[in-house]
N, C-alpha and C positions, 0 to 999 in steps of 0.2 A: 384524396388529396391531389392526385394528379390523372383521375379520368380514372374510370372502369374497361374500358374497350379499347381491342388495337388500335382502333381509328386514331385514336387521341394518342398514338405513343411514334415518338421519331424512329423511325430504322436505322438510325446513325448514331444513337445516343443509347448506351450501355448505362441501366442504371436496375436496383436491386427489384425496383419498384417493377421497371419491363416486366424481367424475369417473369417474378411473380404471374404478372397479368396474363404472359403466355403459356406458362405452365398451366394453369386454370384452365384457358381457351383448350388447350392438350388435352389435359381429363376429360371436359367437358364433352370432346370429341370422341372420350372412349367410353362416353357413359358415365363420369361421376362430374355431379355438379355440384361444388363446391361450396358457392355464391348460394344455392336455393337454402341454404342447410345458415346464411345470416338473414337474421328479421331486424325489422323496428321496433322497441318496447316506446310504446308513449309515456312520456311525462306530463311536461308541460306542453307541449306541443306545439313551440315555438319554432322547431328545426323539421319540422315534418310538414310535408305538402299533403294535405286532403285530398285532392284526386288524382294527382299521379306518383304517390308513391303507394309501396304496397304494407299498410302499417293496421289493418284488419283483415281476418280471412287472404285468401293466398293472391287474392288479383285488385288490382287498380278500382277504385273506384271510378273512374271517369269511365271504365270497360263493364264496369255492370249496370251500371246510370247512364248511358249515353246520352238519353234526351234530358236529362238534366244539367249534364256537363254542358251540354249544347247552350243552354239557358245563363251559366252562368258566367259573369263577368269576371271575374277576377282570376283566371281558371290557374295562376299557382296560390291558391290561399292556403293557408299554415290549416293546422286541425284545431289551434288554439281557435283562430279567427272564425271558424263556422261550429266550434263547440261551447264558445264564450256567447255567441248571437243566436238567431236562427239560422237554419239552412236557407233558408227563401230568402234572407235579409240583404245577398250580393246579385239574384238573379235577377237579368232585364225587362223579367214582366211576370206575370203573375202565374201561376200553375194553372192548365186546363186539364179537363178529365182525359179518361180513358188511359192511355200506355202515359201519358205524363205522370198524372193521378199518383197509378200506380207504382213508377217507380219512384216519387219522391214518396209514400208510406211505407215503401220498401224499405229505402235510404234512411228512412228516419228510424224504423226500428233495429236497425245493423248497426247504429251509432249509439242507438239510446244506455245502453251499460259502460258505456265508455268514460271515465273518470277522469280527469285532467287531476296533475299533484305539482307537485315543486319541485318534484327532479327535472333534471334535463330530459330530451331523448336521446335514446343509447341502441348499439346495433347489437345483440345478442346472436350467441350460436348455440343451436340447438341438439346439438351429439353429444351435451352434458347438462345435467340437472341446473348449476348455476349459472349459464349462459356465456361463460370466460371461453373463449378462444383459447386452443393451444393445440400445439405442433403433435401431442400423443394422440388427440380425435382426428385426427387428419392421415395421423401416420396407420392406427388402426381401422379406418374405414379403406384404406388404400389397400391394405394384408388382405380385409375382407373380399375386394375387389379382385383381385391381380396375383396374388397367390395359389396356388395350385392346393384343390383339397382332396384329402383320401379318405374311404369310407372308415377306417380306425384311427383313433386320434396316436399320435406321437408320440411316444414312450422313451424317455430321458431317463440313462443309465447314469445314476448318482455318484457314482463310485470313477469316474469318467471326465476327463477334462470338456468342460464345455463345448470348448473347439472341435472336438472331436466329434461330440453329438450333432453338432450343427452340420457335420461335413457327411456324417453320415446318413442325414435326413437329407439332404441334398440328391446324394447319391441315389435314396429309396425315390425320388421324385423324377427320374433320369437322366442325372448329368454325369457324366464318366470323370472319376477321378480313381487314381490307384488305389490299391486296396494294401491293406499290412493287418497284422496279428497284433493284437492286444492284448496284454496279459496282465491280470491284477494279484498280487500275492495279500489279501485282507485276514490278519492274523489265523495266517495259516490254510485259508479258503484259497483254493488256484481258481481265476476265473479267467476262462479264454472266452476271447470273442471275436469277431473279426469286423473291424472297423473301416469304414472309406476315408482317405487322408488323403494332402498334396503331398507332395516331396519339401515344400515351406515348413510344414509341422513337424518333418522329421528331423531339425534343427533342434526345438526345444521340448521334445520328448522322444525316451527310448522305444522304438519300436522297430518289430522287425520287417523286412516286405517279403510277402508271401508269394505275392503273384501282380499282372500287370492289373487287372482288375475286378472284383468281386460283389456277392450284394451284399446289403447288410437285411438281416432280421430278429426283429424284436427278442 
């Protein structure tokens, strides 16, 4: 709606859309690319450019066809436009052999299973089975990315305020936060443990502090 790339974005103008587009550019700097992970599904193939979008296999047609591209006239045509005619029927002159030849039999057989229907075309995201966008495939390919892993997976004490697990996992990962005694009395069971907390948690639960700081283990 308002451009893909910084180029296209004011330095002066705070708007949600920026954001966005820079945060992308940011990932992309760190290695995840965001953008590669939306495609084109064709429909009708009204809203789709045949050579320079990328709405078969993962590159531009006009980059695998070049001498064809070269040839042809009308070089943003729809895929409705060169899938409803021939592919020859917009170029300025007739195909000769050799490397022409062959990429326009190339051309023709990368297109030839391609179905035109009634739907519109639509951008699809591919980190879930029905192609819907959303904020949990983004937030979990990011975990996957940029969170710190350890050879044993992470064992949540049930019996245990959440908060408290999380802060303790923290702490196993190396951030220094105090340490305090936790004690569960479960009919009759005493369970000690010693848990990593801030001094915030020790507000709305009783606990006692043992020492400035400790580790925690499974």
């Amino acid at each position: 709606m308002h451009g893909s790339t910084l180029s296209n974005l004011s330095p002066f103008r705070f708007s949600s859309w920026n954001s966005i587009i820079r945060e992308i550019y940011l990932l992309k700097d760190r290695g995840v690319d965001l953008i590669s992970h939306c495609h084109i599904r064709v429909g009708n193939g009204l809203c789709t450019q045949f050579w320079n979008e990328v709405w078969i296999g993962d590159t531009p047609l006009r980059v695998l066809f070049p001498r064809i591209y070269a040839l042809e006239i009308n070089k943003d045509c729809s895929v409705a436009d060169k899938l409803q005619y021939s592919v020859t029927s917009s170029l300025r002159r007739t195909v000769r052999g050799g490397v022409e030849a062959f990429q326009l039999d190339l051309l023709q057989k990368t297109i030839e299973s391609t179905m035109l229907s009634n739907m519109e075309d639509r951008w699809v995201w591919d980190l879930n089975g029905d192609g819907v966008f959303r904020v949990k495939d983004v937030r979990t390919l990011l975990d996957e990315c940029f969170l710190p892993k350890a050879p044993t997976a992470t064992r949540w004490v049930k019996y245990v305020p959440i908060k408290i697990n999380v802060f303790a996992w923290k702490k196993n990962k190396g951030l220094s936060i105090c340490g305090v005694m936790f004690v569960v009395d479960f009919d009759g069971f005493r369970l000690e443990m010693t848990f990593i907390v801030n001094d915030k948690m020790l507000k709305w639960v009783d606990l006692v502090m043992l020492k400035d700081e400790c580790s925690f283990e499974d």
